[in-house]
C-alpha positions in Angstrom: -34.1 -51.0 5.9 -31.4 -47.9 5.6 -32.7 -45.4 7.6 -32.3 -41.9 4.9 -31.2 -39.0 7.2 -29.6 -37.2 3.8 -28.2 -38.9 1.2 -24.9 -38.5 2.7 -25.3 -39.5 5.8 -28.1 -42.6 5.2 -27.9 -45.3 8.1 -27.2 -48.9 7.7 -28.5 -51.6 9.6 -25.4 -54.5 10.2 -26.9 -56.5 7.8 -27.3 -53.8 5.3 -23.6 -52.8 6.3 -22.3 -56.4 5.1 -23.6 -57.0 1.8 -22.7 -53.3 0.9 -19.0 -54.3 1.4 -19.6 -57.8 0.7 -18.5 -59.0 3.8 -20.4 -61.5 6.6 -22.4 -59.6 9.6 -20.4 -60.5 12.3 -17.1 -59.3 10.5 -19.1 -55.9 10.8 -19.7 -56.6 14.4 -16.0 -57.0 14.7 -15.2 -54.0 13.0 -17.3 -52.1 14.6 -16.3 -53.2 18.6 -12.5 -52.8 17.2 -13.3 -49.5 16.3 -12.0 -49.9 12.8 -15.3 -48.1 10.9 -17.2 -45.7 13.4 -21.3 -47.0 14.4 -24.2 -45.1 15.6 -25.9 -46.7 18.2 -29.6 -46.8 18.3 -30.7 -49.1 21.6 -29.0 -52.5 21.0 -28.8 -51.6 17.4 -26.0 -50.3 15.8 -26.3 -48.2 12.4 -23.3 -47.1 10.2 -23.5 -44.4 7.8 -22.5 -44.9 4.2 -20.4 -42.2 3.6 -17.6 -44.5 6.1 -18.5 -47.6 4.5 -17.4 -45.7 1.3 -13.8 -45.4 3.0 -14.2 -49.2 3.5 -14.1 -50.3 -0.2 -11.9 -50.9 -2.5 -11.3 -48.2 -5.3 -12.9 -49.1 -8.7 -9.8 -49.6 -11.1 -11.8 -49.6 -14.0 -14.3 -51.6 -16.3 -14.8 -55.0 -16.3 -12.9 -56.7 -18.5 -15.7 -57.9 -20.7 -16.1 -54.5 -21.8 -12.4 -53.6 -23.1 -13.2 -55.4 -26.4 
């Protein structure tokens, strides 16, 4: 469950982390040991805020397709 500190800064569980970038847990894990997107630590629990997952996705180029007709 995100933990909401402010809506910029909510907390992401791993788990949370992945399907928000649609990517598996342990890639997160990976990411996160290679330092590639910054984690919180909380005990053995690491947390990620959402405003550097943001970074982490892909720009929107547009509408779907489906709704160009």
């Amino acid at each position: 469950m995100a933990i909401p500190v402010d809506q910029d800064n909510e907390l992401l569980t791993v788990e949370e982390a992945a399907k928000y970038l649609g990517v598996h847990p342990s890639t997160i894990h990976s990411w996160a040991s290679q330092k590639k997107v910054p984690s919180v630590g909380e005990g053995r629990r690491l947390l990620f805020h959402r405003k550097d997952l943001d970074r982490m996705r892909p720009p929107r180029l547009g509408p779907p397709p489906f709704l160009l007709l």
